[in-house]
C-alpha positions in Angstrom: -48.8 50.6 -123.8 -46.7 53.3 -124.9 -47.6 56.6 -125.6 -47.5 57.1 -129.4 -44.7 59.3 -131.2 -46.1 62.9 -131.9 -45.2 64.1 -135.3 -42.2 66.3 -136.0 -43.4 70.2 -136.9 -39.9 70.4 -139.6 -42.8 68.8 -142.4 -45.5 71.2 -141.6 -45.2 73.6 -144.2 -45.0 70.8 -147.2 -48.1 68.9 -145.6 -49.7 72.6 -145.5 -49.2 72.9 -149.1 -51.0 69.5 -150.0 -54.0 70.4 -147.9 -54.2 73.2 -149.2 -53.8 72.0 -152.8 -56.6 69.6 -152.2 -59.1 71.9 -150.4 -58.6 70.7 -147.5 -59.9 73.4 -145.9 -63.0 74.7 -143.7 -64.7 75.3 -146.8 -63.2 73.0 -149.4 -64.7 69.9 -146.4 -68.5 71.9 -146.5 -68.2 71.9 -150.3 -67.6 67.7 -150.1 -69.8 67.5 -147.2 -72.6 69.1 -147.2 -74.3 71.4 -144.6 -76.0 68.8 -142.6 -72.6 65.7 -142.5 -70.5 68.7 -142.0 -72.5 69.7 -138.7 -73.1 66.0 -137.7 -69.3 66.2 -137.3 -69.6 68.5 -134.5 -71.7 66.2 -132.9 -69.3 63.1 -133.0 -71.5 61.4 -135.4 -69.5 60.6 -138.7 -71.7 58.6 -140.7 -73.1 60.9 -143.0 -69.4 62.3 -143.5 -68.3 58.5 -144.1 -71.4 58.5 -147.1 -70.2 61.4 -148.3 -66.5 60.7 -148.9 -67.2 57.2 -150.7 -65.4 58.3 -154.0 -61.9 58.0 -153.3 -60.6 62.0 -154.9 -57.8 63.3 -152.7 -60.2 65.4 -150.7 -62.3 62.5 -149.6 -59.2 60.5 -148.7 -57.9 63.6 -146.5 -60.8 64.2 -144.8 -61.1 60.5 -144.1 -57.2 60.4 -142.7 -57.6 63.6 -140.5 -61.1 64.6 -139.9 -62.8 60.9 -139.6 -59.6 58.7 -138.7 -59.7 55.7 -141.1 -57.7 53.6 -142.9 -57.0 54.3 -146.2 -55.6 52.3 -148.7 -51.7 53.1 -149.1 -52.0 53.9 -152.7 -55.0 56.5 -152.3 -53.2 57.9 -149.4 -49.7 58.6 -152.1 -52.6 59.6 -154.4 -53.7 62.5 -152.1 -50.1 63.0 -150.2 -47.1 63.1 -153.0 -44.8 62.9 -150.4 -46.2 60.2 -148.4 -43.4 58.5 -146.7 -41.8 61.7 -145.3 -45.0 62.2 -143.4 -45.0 58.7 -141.8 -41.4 59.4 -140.7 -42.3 62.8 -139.3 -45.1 60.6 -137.7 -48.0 62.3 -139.0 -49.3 58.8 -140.6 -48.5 55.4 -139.9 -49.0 52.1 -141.3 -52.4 50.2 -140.1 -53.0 47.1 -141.9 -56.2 46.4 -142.9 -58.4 43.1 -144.0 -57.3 41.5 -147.0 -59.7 42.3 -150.3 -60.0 40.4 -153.2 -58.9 43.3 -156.0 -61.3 43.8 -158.4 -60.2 46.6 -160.8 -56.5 47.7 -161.2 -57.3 50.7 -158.7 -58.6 48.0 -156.0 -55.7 46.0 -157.1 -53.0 48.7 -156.5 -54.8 49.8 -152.9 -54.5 46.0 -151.8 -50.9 45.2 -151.7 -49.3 46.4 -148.6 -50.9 47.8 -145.9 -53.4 51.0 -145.1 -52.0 54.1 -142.8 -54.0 56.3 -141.1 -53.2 59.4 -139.0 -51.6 59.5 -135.8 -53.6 63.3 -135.0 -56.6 64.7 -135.7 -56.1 67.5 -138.4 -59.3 70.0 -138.8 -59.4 72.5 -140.8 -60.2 75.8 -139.8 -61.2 79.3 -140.8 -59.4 82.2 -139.3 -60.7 85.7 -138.9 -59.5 87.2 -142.2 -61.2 83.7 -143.7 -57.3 82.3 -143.8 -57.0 78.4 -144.2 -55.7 77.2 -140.9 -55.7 73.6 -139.1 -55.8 72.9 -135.5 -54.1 69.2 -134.6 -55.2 67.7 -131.5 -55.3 64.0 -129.9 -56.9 61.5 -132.3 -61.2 61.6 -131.3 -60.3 65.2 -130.0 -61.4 67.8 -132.9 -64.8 66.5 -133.7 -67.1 66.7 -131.1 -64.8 67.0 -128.1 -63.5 64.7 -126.2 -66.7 61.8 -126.2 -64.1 59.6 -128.8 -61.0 58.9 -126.2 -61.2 55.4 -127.0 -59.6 56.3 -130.0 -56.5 58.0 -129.0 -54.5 54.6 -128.0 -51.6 54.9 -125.4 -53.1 58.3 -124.6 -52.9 58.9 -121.1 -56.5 60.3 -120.6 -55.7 63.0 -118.1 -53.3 64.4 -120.5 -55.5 64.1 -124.0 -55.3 67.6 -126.1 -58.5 68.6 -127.3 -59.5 70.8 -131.1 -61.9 73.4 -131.7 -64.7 73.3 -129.8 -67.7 75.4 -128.8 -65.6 77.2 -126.0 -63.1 77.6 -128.1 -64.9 79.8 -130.9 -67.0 81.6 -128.1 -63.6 83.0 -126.7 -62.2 83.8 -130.3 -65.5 85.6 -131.2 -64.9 87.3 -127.7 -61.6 88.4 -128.1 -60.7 92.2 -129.0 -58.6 92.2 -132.1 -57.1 95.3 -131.4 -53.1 95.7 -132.6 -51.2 95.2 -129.7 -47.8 94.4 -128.8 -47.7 91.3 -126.7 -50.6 88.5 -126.0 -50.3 85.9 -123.6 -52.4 82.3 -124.4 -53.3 81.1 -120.6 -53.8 77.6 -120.8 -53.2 77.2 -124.8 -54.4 73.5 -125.3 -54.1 72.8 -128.9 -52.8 76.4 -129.8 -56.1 78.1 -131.3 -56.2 81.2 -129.2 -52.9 81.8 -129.7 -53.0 81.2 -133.6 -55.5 83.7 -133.6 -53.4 86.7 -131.4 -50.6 85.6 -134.3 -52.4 87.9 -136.7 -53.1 90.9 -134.7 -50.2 90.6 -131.6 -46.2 91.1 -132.4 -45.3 88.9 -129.7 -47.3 85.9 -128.2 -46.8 83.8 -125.8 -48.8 80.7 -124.9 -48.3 78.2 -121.5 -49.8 75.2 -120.9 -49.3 72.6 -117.7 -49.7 69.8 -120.2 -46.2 69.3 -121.9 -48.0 67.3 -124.6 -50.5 70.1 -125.2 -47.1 72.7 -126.0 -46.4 70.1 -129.0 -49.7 70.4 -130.4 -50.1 74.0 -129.9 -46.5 74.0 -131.7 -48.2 71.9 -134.5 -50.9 74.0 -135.3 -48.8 76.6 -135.3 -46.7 75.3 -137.6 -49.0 73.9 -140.0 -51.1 77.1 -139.7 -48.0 79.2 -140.9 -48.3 81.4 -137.8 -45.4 83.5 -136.7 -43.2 82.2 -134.1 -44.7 82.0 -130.8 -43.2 81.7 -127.1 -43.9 78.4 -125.8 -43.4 77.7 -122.0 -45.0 75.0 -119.5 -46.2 76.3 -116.0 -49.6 76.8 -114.3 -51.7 79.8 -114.1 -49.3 82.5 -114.2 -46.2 81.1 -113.1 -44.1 80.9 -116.3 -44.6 84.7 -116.8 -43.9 85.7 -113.3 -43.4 89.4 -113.5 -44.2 89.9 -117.2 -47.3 91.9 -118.6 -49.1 91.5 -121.6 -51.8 93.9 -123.5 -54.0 91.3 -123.3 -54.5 88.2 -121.7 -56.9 85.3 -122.7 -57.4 82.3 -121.3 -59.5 78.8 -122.1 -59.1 77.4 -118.5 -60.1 74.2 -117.1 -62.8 75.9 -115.1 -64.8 72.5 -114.6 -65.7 72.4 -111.2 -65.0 68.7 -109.9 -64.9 66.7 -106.6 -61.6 67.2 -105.0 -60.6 63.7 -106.0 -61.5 64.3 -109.5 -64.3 61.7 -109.0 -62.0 58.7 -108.6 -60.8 59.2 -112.0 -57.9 61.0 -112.6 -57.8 65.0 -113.1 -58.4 65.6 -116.7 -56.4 68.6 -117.4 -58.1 69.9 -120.1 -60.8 70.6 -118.0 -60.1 69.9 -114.2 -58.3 72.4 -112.9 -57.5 70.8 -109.6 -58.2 73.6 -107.4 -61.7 73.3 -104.9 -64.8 74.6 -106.3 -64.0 77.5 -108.8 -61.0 79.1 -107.1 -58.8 78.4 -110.4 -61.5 80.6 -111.9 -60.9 83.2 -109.1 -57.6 82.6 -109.2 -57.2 83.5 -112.4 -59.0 86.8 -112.5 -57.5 88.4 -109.4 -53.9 87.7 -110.4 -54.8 89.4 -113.9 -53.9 92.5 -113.1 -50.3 92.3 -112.0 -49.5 90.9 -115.5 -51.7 93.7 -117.8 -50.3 96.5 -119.2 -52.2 99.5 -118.7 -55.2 99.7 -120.8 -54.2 95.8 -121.2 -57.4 93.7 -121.9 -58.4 90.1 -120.2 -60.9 88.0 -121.5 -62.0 84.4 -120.1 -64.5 81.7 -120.4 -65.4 80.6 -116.8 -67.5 78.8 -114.5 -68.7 79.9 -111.1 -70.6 78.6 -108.1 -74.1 79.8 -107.4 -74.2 79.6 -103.5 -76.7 79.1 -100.7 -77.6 82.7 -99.4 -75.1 84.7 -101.7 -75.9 86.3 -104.8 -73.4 85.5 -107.5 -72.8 89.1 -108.3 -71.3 90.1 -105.2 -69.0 86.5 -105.4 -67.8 87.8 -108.8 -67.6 91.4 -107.8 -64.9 90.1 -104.8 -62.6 88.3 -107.4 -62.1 91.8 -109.9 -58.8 93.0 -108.8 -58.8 96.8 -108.5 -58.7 99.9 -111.0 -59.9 97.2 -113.3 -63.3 97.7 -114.9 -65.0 94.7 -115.2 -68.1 93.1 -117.6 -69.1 89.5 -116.7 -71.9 87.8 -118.7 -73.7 84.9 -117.3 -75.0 82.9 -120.5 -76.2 79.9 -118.4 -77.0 78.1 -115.2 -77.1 74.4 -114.5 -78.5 73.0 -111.3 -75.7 70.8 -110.0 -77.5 67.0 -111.4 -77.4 68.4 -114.7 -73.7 69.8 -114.3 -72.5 66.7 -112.9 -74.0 64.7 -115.7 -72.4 66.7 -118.3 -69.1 66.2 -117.0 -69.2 62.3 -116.5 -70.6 62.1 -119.8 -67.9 64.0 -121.2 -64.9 61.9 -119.7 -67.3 58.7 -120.6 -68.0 57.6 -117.4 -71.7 56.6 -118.4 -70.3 54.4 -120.6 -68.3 52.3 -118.2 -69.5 50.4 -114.9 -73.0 51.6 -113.7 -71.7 51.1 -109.9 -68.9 53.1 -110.3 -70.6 56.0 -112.3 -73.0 55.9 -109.7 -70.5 56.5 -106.8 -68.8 59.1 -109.0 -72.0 60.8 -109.4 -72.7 60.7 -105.7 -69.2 62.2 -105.0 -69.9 65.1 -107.1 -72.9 66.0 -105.4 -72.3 65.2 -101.6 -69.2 67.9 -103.1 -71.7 70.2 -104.2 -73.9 69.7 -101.0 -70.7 70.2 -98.5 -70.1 73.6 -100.1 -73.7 74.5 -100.4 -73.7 75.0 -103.9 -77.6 74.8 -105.4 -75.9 75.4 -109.1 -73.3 76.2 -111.8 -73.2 79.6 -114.1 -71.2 79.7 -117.2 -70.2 82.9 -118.8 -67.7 85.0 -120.0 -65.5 87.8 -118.2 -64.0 90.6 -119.4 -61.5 92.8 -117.5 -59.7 95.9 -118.7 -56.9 97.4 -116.6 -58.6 101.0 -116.8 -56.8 102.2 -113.3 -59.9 103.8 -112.0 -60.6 105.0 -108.7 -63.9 104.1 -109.2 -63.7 100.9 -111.7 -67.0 99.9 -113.4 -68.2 96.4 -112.7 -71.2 94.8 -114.6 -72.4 91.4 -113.9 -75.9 90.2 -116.2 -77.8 87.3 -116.9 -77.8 87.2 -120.9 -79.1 84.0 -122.2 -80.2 85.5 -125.9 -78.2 84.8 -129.0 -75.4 87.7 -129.6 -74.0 88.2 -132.8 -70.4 87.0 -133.6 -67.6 87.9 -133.4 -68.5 89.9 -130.5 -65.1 91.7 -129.8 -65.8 94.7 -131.2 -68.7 95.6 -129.3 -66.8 94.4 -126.1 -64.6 97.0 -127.3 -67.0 99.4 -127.6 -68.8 98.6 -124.4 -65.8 99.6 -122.3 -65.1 102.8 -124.9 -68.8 103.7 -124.0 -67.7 102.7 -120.1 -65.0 105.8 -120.2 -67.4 108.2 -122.0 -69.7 108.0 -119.3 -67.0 107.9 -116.3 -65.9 111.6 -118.0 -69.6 113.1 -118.0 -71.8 114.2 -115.2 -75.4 115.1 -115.7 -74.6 118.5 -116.7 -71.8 117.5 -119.1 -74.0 114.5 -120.8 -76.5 117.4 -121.9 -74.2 119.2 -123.5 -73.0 116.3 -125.5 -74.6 115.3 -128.9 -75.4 111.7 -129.9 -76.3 109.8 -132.9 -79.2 106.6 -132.8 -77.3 103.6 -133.5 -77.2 101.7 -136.7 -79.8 98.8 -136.7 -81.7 100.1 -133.9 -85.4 100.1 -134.5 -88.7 101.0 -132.2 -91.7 98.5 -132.1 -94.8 100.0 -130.3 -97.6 97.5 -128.4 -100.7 98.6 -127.7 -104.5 98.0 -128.6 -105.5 98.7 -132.0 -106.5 102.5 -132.6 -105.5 103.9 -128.9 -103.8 107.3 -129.0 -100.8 105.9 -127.6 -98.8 102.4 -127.2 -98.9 100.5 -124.0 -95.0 99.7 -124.3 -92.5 101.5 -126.9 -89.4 99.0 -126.7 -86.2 99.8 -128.7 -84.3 97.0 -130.2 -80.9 96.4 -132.4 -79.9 93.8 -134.1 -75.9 94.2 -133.6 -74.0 93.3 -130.4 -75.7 91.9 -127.7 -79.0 92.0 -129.9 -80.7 94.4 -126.7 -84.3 95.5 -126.4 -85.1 97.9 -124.1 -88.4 99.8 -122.8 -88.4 103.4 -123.2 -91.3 106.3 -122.5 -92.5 108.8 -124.6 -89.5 111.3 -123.7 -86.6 108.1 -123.8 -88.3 107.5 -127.9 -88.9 110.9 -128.8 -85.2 111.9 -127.6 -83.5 108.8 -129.1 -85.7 109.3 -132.8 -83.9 113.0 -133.1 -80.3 111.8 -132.1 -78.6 112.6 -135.4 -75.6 114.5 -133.9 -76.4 118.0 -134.8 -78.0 119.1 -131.4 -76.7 118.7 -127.9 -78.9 116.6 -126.0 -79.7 119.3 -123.6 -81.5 121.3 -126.4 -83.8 118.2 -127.4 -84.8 117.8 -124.1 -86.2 121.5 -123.7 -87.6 121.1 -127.2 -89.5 117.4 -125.7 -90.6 119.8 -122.7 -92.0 122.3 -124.9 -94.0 120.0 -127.2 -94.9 118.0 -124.3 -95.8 121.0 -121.9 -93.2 119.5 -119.3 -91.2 121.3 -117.2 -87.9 121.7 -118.7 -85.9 122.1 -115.6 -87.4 118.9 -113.8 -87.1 117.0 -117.1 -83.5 118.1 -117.4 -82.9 116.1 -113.6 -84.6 113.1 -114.9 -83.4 112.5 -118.5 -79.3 112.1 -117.8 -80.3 108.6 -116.5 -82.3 107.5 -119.1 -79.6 108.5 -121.4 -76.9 106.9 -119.7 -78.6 103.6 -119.9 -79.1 103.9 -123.6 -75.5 104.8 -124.4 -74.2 101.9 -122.1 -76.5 99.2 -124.0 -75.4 101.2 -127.3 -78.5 102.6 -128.6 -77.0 105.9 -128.6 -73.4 106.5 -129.6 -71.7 109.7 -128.3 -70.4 112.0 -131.1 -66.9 112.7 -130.2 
């Protein structure tokens, strides 16, 4: 079978304008939907979305075209798409005929002559950071719940589908500093939704792909977004912008970690990247640096290999390039069954012949066993191009809900990082500090004791941190209103505590340190 025509982007702005004259958008399809069809969506399960859209208005027909991929009657499509026939030439729809029906009223009697047409791509609407209407196209079975409906993407080569908006995709948008900046490079661009996002804070983007189909769709969304014109160029890792830097750098990679014969099925590219273990991971992050600006910012979902008789700090700490400091959050850990499952459920192996899903199973874990690999951690990494000569690297387990978007307080994180590069112990005291916003103290201890076991400050912004502080760490970080340097609230704690103050001058520094790096304290500058 052929592979289908992709559509033609020259129509994109007229089809934008219908969508958007229909609410077809992220929040015109919860309207219609509801809360709980609209997240079934997300889960590849359409019924309740196909229950909900049973009226035939020209929202229900779009979000049955693009969203759930059926046939609809020619006349309700014309109904919802006034210029209809120059989006089946642009190949956007196509004719799909459909079962004969005996017309009952004059509207079932227009929608039976002639045939049905349904969509050639999946169309989703999507909300951008400024809440503007934007629509990622991707392979048909591609934007709702990932990749689980390939079937439906007919003369589709399946290592080169283009997948939509998916969990990774918003983690690494909510990452993402949104700082102004001058040039943005999307590694690895897929369906274009990182780079439609650097559109609106970025002057110049540029997004590669290996996937030549994968360009046209990230040229789609692009277009149908109404994004600014973005550089387009086909290469792996880092090769099309050899000798080019960027202010920052993000990157959805295919970080999968699969057999090296790709399990006897074909690489994916979406999500194999075709190197052994997680070198393309490693890869990735070493080269960084030679293509950021200074001060230039990259941020990347990955996955790395948790190895027999090596912690998987010190692996991670080997790939940061240097003078860049580094913050690496591990968010979870699979043991390598459960990994391996995931994956051959996601390229719908499970569903085919139990032999040979059992054979690809085995190759992934005689893989694992070879390289001694006892599990998988996915997370997120963050490099800035500080040029340090001493670059700060943090690597931590964080498995808790953060709050979203997130960039700003990776921002913040690696502001706090320069603050506390610049101050010694003698330097921090003189510096005054304010408690931040949202941070408050809980106290556990038995009913009518003198004082609490535990004193444990918590905020609810950011990374959503609680941390155990004594009586000196709550006292200090309860007066923190930027009026006195911290070195005079610490002889003031001595005196009221009879401490002292020299020997709790040696001791505080660290105490503070830690609270201004997890952001309970924020430095007055």
């Amino acid at each position: 079978m052929s592979t289908p025509r992709l559509p033609a982007p020259g129509s994109a702005a007229p089809l934008r304008d219908e969508l958007r004259a229909a609410a077809f958008t992220a929040d015109g399809c919860l309207e219609l939907l509801g809360a709980v069809a609209y997240a079934a969506l997300s889960r590849a399960e359409t019924v309740p979305a196909l229950r909900a859209t049973r009226g035939g208005s020209p929202l229900e027909t779009l979000v049955r075209l693009f969203l759930l991929q059926q046939a609809v009657p020619r006349g309700r499509a014309r109904a919802a798409l006034k210029d209809l026939e120059r989006y089946e030439a642009d190949g956007w729809l196509q004719t799909a005929p459909r079962a004969a029906q005996a017309p009952r009223t004059a509207r079932a009697a227009e929608d039976s002559r002639g045939d049905a047409v349904r969509a050639t791509v999946d169309v989703r609407p999507y909300a951008g950071d400024g809440g503007e209407d934007w629509w990622i196209v991707s392979d048909l079975g591609c934007s709702v719940g990932g990749a689980a409906g390939i079937g439906s993407a007919p003369g589709v080569d399946r290592a080169d589908l283009v997948l939509g908006v998916g969990g990774a995709s918003t983690t690494l948008a909510g990452l993402t500093v949104r700082q102004p900046f001058a040039s943005a490079l999307d590694l690895g661009t897929g369906s274009g939704v990182q780079a439609l996002h650097a559109s609106r804070h970025t002057t110049r983007v540029t997004a590669t792909d290996v996937n030549p189909r994968a360009l046209h769709f990230a040229r789609l969304t692009l277009a149908l977004s109404g994004a600014g014109e973005t550089d387009l160029r086909q290469g792996g890792l880092f090769e099309p912008v050899a000798g080019e830097r960027y202010d920052l750098i993000v990157s959805n990679p295919p970080f999968v970690i699969s057999p090296g014969n790709a399990a006897e099925g074909g690489r994916l590219t979406y999500r194999d990247g075709g190197m052994a273990g997680d070198d393309l991971c490693r890869s990735l992050v070493q080269q960084s640096a030679e293509h950021l600006n200074d001060g230039g910012w990259c941020q990347l979902l990955a996955n790395w290999q948790h190895v027999e008789g090596q912690d998987w700090r010190d692996r991670l700490a080997s790939w940061v390039p240097p003078g860049c400091d580094a913050w690496i959050v591990q968010r979870e850990v699979q043991d390598v069954a459960q990994y391996a499952e995931l994956w051959l459920r996601d390229g719908g192996d499970h569903r085919g012949d139990p032999t040979a899903y059992a054979a690809r199973y085995d190759a992934w874990l005689a893989e694992f066993e070879h390289s001694k690999v006892n599990g998988i951690g996915f997370g997120w990494i963050t490099l800035r191009r500080s040029g340090a000569e001493q670059p700060v690297f943090s690597a931590e387990e964080w498995p808790h809900p953060v709050e979203q978007p997130l960039g700003p307080h990776v921002a913040d994180w690696f502001t706090r990082q320069d603050f506390l590069r610049a101050h010694d112990d003698a330097a921090l005291l003189a510096a005054r500090f304010t408690l931040a916003p949202d941070v408050v103290q809980e106290q556990v201890g038995l009913p009518g004791a003198e004082d609490p076991e535990h004193v444990v400050l918590r905020s609810a912004r950011g990374m959503r941190r609680a941390t155990k502080v004594d009586t000196v760490g709550a006292g200090f970080a309860g007066v923190c209103d930027g009026t006195l340097p911290a070195g005079r609230i610490v002889d003031a704690i001595a005196q009221l505590l009879r401490e002292d103050p020299v020997i709790l001058r040696d001791r505080t520094p660290e105490s503070i340190r830690l609270l201004v790096e997890q952001g309970f304290l924020e430095p007055v500058r």
